[in-house]
C-alpha positions as CSV (number, residue, x, y, z in Angstrom):
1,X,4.2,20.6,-10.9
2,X,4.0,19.0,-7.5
3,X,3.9,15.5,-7.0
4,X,0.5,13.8,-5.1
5,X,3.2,12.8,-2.6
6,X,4.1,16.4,-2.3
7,X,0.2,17.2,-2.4
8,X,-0.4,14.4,0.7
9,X,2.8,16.0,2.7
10,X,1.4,19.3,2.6
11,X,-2.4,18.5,3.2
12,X,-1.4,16.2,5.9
13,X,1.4,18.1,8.2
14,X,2.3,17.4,11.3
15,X,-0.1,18.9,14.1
16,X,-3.4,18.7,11.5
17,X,-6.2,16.7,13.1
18,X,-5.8,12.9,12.4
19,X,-7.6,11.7,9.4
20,X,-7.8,8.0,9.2
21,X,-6.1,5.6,6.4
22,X,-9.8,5.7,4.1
23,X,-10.0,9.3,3.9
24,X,-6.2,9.6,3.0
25,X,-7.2,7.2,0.3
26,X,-10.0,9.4,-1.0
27,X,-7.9,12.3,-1.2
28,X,-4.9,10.3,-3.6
29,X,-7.2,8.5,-5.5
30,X,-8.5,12.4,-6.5
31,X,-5.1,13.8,-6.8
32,X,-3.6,10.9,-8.9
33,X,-7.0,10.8,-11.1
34,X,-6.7,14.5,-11.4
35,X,-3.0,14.2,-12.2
36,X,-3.4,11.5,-15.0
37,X,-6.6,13.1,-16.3
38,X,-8.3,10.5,-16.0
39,X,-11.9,9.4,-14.5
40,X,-11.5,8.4,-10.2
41,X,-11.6,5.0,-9.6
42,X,-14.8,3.3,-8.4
43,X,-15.1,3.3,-4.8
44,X,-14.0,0.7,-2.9
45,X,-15.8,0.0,0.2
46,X,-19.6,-0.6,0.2
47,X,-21.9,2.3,0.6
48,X,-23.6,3.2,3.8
49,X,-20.3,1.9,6.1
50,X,-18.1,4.5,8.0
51,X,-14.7,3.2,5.7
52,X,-17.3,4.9,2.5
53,X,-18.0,7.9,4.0
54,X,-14.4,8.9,5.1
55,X,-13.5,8.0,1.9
56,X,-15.8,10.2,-0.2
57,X,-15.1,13.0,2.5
58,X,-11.5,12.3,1.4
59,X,-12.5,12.4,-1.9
60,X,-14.1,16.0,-1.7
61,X,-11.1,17.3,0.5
62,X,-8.6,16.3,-2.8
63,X,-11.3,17.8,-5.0
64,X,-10.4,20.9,-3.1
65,X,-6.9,20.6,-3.2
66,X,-6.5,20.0,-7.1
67,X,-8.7,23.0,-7.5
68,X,-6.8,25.4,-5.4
69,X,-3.1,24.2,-6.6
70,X,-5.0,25.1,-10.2
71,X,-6.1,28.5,-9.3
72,X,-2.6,29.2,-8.0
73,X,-0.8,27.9,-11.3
């Protein structure tokens, strides 16, 4: 099984469209919850602010990921 470093390198490669540092943080917090099997942390910026947005899109982009690594085991 690939490691959520492995997960980030590949999602993240050089040449894809910058995401910034709180999305990135969505994505791992997924990927390491999803790993662990346990529940995803609470999130850590206050709704309604840019930094929470990003992050839950972050969040929904490592959803995806777990899901499609799944399908392919």
């Amino acid at each position: 099984m690939q490691t959520v470093d492995d997960l980030m390198e590949k999602a993240f490669f050089e040449g894809r469209d910058p995401r910034s540092a709180e999305y990135k943080q969505g994505v791992r917090d997924v990927l390491l919850a999803r790993l662990a099997g346990g529940a995803l942390p609470a999130i850590p910026f206050q709704l309604g602010t840019a930094q929470a947005d990003a992050y839950l899109a972050g969040r929904e982009e490592g959803g995806i990921i777990w899901r499609t690594m799944a399908a392919a085991s």
